[in-house]
Backbone of each chain as ProteinMPNN parsed JSONL, in Angstrom:
{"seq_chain_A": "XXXXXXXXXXXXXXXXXXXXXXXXXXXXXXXXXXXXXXXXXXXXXXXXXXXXXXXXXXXXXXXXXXXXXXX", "coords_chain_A": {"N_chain_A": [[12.851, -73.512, 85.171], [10.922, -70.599, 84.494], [11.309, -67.236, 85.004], [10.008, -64.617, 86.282], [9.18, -61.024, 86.237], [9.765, -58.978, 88.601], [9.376, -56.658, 90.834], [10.159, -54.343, 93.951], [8.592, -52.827, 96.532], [10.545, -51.267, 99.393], [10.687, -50.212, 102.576], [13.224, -50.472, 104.054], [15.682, -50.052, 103.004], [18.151, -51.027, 103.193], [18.805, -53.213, 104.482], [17.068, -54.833, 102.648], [18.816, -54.267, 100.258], [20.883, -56.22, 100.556], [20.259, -58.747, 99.694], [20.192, -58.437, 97.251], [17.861, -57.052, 95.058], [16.577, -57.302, 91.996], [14.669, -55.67, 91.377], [13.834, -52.781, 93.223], [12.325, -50.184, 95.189], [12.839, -47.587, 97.466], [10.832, -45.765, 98.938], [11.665, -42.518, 100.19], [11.773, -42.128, 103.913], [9.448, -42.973, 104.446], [8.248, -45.887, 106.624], [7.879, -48.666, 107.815], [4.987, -50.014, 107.826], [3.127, -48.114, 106.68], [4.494, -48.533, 103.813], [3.539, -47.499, 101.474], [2.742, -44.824, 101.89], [0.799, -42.399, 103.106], [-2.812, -42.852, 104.709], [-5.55, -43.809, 102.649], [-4.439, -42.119, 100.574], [-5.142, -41.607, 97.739], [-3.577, -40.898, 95.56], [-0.874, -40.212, 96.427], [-0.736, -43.021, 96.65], [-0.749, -44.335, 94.048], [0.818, -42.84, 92.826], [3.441, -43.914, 94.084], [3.094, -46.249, 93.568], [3.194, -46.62, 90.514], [5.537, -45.788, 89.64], [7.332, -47.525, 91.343], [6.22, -50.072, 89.605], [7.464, -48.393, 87.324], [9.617, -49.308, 87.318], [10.234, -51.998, 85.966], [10.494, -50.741, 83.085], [12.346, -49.764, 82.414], [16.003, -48.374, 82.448], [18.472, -51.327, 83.109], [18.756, -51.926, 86.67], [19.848, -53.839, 88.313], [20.132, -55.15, 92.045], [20.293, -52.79, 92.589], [18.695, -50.654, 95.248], [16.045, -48.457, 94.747], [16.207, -44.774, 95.8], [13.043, -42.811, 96.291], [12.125, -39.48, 96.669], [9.371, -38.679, 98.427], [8.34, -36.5, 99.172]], "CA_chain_A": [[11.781, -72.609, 85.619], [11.11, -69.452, 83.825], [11.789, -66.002, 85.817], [8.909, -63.639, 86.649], [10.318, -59.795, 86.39], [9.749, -58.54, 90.214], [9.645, -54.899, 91.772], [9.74, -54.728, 95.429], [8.677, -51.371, 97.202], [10.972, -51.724, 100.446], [11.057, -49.536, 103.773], [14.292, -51.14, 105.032], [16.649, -50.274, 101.934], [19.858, -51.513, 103.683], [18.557, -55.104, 104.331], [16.801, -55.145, 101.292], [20.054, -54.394, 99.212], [21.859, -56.95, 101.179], [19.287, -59.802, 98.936], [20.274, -58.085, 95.949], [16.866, -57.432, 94.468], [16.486, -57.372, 90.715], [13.959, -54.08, 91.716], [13.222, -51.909, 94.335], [12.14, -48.902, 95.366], [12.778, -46.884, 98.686], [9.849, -44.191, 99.342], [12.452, -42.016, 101.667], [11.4, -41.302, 104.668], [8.884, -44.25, 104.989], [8.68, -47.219, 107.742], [7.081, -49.992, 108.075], [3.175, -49.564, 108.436], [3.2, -47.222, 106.15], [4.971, -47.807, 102.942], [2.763, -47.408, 100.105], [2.307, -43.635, 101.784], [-0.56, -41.87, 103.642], [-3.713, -43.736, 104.653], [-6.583, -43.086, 101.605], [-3.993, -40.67, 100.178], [-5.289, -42.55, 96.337], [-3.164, -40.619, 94.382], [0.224, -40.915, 96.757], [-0.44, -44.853, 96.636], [-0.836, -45.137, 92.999], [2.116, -42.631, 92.627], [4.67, -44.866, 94.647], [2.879, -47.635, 92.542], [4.07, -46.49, 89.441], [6.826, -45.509, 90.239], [7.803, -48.651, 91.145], [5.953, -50.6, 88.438], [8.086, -48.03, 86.168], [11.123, -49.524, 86.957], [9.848, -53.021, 85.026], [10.847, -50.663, 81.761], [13.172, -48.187, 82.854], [17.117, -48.896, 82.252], [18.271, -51.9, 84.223], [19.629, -51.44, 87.753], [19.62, -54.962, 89.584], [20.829, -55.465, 92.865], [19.795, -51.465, 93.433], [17.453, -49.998, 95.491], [15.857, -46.643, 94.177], [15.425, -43.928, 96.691], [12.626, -41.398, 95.64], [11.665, -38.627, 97.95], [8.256, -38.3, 98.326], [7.529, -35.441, 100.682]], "C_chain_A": [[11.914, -71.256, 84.921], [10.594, -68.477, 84.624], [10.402, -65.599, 85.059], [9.549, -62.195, 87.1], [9.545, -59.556, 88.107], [9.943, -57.206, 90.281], [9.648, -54.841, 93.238], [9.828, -52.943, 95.867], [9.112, -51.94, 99.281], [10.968, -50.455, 101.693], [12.481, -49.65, 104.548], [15.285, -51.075, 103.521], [17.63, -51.372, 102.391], [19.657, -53.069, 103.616], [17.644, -55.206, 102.733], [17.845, -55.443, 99.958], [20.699, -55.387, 99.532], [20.996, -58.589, 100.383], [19.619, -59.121, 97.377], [19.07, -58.092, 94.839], [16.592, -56.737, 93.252], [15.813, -55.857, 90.517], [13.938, -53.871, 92.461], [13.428, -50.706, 94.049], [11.962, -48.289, 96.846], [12.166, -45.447, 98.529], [10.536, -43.429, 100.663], [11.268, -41.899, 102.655], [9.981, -42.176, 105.743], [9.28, -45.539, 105.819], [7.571, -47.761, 107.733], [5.479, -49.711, 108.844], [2.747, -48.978, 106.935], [3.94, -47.143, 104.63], [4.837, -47.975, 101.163], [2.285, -45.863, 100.341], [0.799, -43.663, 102.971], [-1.858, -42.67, 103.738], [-4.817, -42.797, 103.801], [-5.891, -41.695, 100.977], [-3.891, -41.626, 98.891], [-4.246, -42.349, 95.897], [-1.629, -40.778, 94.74], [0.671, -41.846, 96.316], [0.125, -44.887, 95.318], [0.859, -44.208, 92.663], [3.504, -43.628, 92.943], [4.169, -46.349, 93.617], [3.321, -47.852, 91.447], [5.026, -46.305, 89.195], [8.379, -46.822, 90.311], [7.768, -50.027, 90.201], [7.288, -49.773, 87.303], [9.559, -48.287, 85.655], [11.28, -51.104, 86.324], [10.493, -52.123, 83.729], [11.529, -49.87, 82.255], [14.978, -49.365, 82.937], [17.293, -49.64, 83.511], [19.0, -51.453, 85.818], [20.005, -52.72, 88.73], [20.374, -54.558, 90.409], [20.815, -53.851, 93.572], [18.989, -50.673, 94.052], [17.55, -48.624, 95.292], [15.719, -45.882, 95.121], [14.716, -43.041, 95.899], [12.415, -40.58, 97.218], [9.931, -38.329, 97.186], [7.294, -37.401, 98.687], [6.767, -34.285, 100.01]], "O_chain_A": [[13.052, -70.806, 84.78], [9.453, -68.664, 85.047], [9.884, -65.923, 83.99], [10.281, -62.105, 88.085], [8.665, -60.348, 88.444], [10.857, -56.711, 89.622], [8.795, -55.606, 93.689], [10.711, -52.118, 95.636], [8.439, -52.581, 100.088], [11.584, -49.517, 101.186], [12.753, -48.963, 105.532], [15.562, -52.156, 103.001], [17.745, -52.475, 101.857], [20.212, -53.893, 102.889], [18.075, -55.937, 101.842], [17.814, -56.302, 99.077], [21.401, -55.696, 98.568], [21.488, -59.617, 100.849], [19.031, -59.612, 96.414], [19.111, -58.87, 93.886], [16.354, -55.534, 93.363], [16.255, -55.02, 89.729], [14.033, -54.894, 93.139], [14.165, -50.147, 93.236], [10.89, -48.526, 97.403], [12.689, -44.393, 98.166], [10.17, -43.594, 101.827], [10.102, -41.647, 102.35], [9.655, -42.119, 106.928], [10.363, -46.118, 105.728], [6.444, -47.276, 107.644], [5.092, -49.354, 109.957], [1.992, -49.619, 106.204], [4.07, -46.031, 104.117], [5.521, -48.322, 100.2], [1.591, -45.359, 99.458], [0.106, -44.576, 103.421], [-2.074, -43.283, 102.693], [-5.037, -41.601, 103.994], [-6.427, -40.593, 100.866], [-2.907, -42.354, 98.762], [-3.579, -43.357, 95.663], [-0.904, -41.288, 93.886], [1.765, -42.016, 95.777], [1.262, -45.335, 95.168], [1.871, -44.824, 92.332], [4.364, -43.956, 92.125], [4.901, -47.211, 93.128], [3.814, -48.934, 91.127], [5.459, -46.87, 88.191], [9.499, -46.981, 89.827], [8.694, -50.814, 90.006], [7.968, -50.492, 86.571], [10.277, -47.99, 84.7], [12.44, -51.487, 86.172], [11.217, -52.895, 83.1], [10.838, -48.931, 82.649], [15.111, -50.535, 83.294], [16.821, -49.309, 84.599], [19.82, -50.535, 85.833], [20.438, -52.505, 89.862], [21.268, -53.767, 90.108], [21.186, -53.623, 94.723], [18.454, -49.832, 93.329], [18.475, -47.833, 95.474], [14.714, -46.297, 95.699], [15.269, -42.456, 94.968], [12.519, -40.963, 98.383], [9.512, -37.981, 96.082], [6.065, -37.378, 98.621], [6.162, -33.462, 100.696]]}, "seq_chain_B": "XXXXXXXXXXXXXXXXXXXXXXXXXXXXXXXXXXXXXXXXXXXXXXXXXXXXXXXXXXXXXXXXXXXXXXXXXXXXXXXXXXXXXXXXXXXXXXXXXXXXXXXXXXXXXXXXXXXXXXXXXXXXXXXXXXXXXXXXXXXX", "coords_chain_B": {"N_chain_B": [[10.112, -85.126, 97.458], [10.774, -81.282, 95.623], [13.443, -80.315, 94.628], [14.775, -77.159, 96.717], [14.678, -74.4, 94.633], [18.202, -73.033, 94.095], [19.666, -70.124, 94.672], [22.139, -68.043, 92.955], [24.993, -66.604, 95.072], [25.983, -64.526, 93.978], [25.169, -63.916, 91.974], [22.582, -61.294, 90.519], [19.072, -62.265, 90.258], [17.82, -61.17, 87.887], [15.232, -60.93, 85.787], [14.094, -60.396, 82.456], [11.362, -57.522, 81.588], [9.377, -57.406, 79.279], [6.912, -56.598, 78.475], [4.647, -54.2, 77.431], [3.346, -51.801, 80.473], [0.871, -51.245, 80.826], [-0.391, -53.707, 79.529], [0.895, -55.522, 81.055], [-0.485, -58.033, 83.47], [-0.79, -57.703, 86.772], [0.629, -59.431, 89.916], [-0.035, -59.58, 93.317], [2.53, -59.796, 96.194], [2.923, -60.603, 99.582], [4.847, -59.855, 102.355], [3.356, -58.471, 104.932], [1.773, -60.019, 106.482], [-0.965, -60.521, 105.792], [-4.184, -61.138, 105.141], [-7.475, -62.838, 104.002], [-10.015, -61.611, 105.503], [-12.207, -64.046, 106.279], [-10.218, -65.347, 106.571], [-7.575, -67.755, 107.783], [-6.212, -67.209, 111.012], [-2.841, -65.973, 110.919], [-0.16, -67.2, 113.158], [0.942, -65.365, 115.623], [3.782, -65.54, 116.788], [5.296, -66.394, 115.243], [5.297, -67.821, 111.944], [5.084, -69.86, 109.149], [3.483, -70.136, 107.148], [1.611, -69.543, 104.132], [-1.119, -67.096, 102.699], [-3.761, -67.476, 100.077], [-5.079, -64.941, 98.607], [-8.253, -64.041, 96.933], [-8.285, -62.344, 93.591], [-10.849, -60.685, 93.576], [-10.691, -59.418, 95.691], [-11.489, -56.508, 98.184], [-9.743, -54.23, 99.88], [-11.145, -53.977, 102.429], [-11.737, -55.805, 102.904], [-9.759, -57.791, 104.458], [-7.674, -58.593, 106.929], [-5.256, -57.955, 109.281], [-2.709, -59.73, 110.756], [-0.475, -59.225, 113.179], [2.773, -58.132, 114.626], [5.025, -56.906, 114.456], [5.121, -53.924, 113.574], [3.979, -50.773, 112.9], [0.427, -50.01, 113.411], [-0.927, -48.156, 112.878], [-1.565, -46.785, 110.452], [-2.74, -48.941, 109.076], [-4.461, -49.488, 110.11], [-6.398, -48.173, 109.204], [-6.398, -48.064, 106.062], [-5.458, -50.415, 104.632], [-4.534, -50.522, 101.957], [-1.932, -49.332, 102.36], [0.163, -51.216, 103.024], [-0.61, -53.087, 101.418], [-1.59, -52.732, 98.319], [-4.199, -53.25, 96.969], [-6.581, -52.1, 96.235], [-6.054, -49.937, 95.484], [-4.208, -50.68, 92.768], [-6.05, -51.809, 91.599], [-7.469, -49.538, 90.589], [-5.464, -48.611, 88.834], [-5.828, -50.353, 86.977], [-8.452, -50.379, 86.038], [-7.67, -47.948, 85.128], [-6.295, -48.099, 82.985], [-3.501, -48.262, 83.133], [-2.421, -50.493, 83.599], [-3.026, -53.565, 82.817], [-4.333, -55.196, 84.468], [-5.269, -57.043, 87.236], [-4.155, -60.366, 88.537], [-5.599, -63.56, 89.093], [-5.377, -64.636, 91.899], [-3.512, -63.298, 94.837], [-1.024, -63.115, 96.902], [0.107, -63.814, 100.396], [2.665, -63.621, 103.426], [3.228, -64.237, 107.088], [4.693, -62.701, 109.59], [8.493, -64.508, 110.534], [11.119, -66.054, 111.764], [12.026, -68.388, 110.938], [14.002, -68.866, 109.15], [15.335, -70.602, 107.822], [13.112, -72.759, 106.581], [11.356, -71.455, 105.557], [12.948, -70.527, 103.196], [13.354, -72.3, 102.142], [11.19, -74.188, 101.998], [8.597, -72.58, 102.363], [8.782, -69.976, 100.459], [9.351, -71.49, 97.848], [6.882, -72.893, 97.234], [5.279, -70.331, 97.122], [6.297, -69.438, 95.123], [5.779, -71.136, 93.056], [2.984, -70.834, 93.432], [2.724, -68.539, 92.738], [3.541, -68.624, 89.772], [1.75, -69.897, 88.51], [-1.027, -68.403, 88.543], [0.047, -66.511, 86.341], [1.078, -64.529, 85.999], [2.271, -61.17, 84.395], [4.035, -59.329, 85.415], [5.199, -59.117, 89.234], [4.124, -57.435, 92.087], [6.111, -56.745, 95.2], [5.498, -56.438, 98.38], [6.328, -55.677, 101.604], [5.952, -55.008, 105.049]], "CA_chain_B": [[9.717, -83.739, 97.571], [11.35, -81.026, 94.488], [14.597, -79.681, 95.49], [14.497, -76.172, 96.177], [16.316, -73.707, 93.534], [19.278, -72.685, 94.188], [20.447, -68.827, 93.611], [23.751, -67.639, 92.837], [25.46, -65.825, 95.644], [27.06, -63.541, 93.554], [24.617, -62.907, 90.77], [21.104, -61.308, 90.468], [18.617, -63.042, 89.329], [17.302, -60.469, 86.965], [14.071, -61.121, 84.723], [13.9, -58.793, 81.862], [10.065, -57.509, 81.125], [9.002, -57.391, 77.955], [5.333, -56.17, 77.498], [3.988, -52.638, 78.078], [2.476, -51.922, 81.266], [-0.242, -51.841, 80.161], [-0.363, -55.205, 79.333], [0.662, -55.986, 81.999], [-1.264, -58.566, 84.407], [0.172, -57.493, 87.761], [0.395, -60.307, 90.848], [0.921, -58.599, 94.565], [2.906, -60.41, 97.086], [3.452, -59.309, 100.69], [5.461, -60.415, 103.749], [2.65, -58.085, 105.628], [1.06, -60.739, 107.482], [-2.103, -59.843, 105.406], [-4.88, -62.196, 104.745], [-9.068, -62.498, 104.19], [-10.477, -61.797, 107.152], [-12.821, -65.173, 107.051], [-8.828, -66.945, 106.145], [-7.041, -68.596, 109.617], [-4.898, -65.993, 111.009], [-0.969, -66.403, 111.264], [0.67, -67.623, 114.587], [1.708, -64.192, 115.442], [4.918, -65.737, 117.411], [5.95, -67.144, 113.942], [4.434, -68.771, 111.241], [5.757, -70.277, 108.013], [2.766, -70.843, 105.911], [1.376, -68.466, 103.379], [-2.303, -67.297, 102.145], [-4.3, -66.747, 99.014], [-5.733, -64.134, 98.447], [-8.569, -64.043, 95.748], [-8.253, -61.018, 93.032], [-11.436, -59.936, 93.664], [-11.262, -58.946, 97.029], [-11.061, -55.238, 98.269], [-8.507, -54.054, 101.474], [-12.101, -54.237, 103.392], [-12.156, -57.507, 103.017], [-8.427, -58.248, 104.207], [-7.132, -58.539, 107.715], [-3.059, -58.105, 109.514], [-1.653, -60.508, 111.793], [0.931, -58.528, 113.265], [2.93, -57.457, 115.952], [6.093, -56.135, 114.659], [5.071, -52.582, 112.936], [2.993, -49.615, 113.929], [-1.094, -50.403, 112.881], [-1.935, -46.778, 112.736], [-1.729, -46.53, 109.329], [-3.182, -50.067, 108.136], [-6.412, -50.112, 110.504], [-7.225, -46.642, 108.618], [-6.631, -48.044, 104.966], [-4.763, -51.374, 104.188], [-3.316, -50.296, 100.881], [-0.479, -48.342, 103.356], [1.107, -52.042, 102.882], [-1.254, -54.089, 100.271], [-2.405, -51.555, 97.673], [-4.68, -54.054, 95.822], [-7.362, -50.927, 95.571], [-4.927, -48.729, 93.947], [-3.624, -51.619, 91.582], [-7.224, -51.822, 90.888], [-7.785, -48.564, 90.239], [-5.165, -48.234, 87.932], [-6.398, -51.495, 86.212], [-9.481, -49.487, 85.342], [-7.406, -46.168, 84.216], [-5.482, -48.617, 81.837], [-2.235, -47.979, 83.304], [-2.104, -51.796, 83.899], [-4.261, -54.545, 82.49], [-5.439, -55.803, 85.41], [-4.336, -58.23, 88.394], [-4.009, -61.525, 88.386], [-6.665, -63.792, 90.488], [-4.767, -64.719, 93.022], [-2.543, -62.68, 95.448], [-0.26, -64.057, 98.102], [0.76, -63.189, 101.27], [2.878, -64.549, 104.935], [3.443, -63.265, 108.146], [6.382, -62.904, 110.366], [8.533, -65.706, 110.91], [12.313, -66.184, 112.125], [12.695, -69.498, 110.614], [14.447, -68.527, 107.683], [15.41, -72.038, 106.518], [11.487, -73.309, 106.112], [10.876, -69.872, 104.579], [13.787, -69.984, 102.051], [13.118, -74.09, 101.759], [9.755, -74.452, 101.819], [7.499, -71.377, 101.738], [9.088, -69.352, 99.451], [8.83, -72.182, 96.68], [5.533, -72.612, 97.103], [4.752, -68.923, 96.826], [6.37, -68.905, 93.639], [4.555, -71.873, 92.293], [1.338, -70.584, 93.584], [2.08, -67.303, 91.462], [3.874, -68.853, 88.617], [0.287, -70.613, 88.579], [-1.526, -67.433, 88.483], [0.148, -66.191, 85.147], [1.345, -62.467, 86.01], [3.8, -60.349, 84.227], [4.7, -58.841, 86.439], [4.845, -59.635, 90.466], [4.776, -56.52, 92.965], [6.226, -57.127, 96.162], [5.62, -55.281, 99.482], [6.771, -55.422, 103.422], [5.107, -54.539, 106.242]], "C_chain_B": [[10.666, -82.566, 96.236], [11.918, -80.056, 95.829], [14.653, -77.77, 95.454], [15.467, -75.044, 95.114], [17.145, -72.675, 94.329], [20.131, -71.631, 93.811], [21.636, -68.895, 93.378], [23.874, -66.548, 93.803], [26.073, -64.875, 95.415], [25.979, -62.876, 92.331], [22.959, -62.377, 91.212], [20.178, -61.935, 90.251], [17.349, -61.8, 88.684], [16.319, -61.396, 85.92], [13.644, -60.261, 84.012], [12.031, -58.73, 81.91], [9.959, -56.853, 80.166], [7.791, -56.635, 77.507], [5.947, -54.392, 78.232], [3.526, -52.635, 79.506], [1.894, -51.87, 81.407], [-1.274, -52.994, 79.806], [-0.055, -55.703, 79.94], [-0.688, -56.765, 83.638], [-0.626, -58.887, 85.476], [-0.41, -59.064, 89.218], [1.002, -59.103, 92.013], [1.489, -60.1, 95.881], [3.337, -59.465, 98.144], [4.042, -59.974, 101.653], [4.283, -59.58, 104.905], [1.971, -58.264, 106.981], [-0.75, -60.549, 107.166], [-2.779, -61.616, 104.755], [-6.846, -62.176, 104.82], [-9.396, -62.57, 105.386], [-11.527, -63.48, 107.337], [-11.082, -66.255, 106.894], [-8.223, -67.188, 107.411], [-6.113, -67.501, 109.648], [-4.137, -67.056, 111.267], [-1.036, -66.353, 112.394], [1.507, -66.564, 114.462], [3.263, -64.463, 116.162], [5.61, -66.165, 116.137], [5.241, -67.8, 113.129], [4.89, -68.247, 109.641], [4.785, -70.257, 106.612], [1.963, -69.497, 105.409], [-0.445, -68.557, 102.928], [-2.329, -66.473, 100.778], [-4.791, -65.889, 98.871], [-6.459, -64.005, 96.913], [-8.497, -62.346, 95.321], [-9.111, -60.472, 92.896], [-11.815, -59.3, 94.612], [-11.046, -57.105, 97.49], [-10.525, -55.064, 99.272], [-9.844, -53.626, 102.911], [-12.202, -55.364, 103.472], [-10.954, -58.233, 104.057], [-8.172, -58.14, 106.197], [-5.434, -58.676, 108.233], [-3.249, -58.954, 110.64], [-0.989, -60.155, 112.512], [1.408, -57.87, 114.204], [4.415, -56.665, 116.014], [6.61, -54.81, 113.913], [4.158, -52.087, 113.186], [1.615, -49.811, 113.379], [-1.598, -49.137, 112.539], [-2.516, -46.142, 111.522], [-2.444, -47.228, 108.654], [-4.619, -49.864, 108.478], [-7.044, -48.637, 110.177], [-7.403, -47.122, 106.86], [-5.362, -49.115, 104.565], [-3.742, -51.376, 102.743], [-1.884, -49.556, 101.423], [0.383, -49.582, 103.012], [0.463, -53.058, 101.411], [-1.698, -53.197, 99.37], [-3.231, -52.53, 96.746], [-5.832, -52.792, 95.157], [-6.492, -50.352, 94.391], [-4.36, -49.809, 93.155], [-5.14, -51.688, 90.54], [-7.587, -50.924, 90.29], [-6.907, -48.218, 88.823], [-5.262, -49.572, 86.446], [-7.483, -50.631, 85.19], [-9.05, -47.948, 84.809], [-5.963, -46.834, 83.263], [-4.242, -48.186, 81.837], [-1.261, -49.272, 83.437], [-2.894, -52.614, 83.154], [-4.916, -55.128, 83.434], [-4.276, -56.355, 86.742], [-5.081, -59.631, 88.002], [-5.231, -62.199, 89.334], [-6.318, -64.283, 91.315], [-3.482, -63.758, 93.528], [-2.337, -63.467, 96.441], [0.307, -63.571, 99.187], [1.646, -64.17, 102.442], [2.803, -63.931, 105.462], [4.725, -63.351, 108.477], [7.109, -63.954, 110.69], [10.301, -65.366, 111.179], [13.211, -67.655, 111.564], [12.634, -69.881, 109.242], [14.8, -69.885, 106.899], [14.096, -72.34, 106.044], [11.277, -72.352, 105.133], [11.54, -70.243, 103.685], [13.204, -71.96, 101.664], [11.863, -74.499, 101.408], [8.344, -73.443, 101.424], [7.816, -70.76, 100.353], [8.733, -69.97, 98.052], [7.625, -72.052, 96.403], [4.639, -71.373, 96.612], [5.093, -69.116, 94.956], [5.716, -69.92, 92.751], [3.363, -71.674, 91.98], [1.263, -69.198, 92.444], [2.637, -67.119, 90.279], [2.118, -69.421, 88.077], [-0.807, -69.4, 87.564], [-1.296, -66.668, 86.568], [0.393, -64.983, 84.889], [2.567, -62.181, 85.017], [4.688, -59.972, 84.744], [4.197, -58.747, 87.659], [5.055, -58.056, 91.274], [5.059, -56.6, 94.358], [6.336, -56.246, 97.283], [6.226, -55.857, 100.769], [5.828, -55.261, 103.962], [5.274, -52.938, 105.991]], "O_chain_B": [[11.522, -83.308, 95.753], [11.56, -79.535, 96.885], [14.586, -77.145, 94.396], [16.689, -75.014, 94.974], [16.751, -71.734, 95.018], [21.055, -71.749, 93.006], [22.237, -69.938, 93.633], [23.133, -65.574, 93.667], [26.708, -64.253, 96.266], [25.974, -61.721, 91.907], [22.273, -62.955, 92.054], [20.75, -62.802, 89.59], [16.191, -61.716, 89.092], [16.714, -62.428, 85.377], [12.927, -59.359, 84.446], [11.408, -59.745, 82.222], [10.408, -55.709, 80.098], [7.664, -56.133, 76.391], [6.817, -53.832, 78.899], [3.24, -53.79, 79.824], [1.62, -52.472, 82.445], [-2.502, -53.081, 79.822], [-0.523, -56.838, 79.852], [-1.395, -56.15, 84.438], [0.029, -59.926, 85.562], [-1.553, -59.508, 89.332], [1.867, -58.235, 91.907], [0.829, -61.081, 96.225], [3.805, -58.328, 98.08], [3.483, -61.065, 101.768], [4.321, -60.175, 105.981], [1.694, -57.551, 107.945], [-1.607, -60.462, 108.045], [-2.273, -62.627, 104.266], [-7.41, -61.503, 105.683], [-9.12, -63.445, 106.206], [-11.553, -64.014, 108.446], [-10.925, -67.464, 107.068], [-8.711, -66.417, 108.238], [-5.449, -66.994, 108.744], [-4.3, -68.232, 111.594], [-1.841, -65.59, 112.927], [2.461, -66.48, 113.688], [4.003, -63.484, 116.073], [6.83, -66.23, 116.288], [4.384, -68.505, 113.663], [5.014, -67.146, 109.105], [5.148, -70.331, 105.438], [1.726, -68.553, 106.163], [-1.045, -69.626, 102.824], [-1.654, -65.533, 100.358], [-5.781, -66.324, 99.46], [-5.787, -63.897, 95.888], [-8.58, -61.387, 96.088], [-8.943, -59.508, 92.149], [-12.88, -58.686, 94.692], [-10.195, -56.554, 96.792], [-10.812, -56.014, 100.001], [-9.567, -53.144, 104.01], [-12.928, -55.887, 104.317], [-11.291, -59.339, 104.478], [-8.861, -57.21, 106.616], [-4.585, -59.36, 107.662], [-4.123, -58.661, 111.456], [-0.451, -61.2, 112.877], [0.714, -57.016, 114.754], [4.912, -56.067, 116.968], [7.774, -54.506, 113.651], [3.273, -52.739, 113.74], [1.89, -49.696, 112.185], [-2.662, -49.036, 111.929], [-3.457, -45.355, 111.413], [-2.97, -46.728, 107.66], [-5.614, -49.952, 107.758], [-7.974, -48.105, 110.783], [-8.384, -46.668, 106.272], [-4.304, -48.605, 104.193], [-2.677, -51.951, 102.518], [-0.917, -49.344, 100.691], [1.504, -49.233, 102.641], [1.193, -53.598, 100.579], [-2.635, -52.645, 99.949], [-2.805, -52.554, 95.592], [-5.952, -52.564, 93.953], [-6.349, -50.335, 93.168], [-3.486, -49.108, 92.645], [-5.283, -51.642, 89.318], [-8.158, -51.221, 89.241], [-7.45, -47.677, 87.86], [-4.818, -49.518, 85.299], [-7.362, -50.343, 83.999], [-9.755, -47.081, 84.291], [-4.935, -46.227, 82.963], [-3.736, -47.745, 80.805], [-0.031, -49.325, 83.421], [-3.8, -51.893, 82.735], [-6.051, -55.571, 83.254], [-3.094, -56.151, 87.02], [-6.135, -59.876, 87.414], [-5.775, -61.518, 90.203], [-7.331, -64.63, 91.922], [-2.566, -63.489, 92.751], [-3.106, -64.322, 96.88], [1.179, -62.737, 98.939], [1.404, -65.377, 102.441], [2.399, -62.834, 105.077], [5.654, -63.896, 107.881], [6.388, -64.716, 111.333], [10.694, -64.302, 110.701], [14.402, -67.95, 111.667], [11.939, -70.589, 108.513], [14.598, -70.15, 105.714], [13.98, -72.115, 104.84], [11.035, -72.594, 103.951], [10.737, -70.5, 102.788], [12.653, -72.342, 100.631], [11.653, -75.2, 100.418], [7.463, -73.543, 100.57], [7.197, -71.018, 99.321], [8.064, -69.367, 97.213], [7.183, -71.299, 95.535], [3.614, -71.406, 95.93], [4.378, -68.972, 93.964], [5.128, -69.539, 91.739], [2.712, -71.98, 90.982], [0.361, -68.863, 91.676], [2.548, -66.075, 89.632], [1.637, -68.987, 87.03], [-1.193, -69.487, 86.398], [-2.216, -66.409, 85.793], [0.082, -64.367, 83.87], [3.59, -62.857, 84.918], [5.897, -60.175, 84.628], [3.019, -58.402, 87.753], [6.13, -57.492, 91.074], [3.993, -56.505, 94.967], [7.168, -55.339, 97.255], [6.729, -56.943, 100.481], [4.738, -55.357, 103.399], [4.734, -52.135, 106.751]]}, "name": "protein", "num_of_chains": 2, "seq": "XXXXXXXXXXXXXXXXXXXXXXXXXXXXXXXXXXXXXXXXXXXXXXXXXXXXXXXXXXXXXXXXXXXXXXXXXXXXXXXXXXXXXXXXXXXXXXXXXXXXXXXXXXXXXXXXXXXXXXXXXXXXXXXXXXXXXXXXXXXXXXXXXXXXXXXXXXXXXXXXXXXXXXXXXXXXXXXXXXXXXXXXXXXXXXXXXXXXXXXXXXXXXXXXXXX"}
């Protein structure tokens, strides 16, 4: 089977790291409902979007989740 | 039935990516509990089985399942957990190439063997299928 690269934007770092996932990204401060950011806040979303898309080219890190702060 | 694969407990399973992002043709997956509103809702006590979601739909179109995270944020603007708008959006500001035509989602479930045995495969069939570069995966 041939691998599909992955990003995962997670709320729950701790269990997330505990799956060792190839990407992620922890938007501090975010929980569950909520974690793509602010409701109709466009430019938040697409921020945390890229963000996390940017770690597809960005030196590797598996098995680490990113914290950004987003406040 | 095909056996399911088998990680390594010790290693990653890292997939380098290769294109631009740009060029990229993004897939979204969600544990959310997100699905078309005419699609069967999830068995909010549990439920194993996963939906499609076509890539032309917008987060008006989309309904949650869900009973174990706060709604205040979703039933104001569904990209809070699915951002298919904003993927779209940056589709059209060529930050991406696009999305894929199918997206995938489940709901909540506790019965992690089926999930890791049975759903999960499937998911990834359904969006090896699809033909993405790259997959983005959300939560609730």
């Amino acid at each position: 089977m041939q691998g599909i690269p992955t990003v995962l934007i997670t709320v729950e770092p701790e269990e997330s790291a505990q799956a060792r996932p190839p990407r992620a990204l922890y938007p501090k401060g975010f929980i569950a409902g909520h974690s793509l950011g602010r409701p109709r806040d466009e430019a938040l979303q697409k921020w945390i979007i890229l963000d996390a898309l940017g770690l597809l080219t960005a030196d590797p890190r598996p098995g680490e989740v990113v914290a950004r702060d987003y406040s | 039935m095909e056996k399911p694969l088998e990680l390594s407990r010790y290693c990653v399973p890292f997939t380098p990516f290769k294109k631009r992002l740009e060029d990229a043709l993004v897939c979204l997956v969600s544990t959310a509990g997100v699905r078309k509103k005419d699609d069967r809702p999830y068995v909010l006590e549990g439920d194993t089985t996963f939906r499609t979601i076509g890539g032309e739909v917008v987060a008006e179109d989309l309904a949650v399942d869900d009973t174990h995270y706060d709604h205040g944020c979703i039933d104001k603007d569904l990209n809070c957990v699915f951002p298919i708008d904003r993927l779209r959006s940056l589709g059209r500001e060529q930050r991406i190439a696009g999305l894929t035509e199918q997206h995938f989602a489940m709901g909540f479930s506790q019965n992690l063997k089926e999930v890791r045995d049975t759903t999960v495969p499937q998911i990834a069939r359904a969006v090896v299928a699809t033909r993405p570069d790259a997959v983005l995966l959300t939560g609730g």
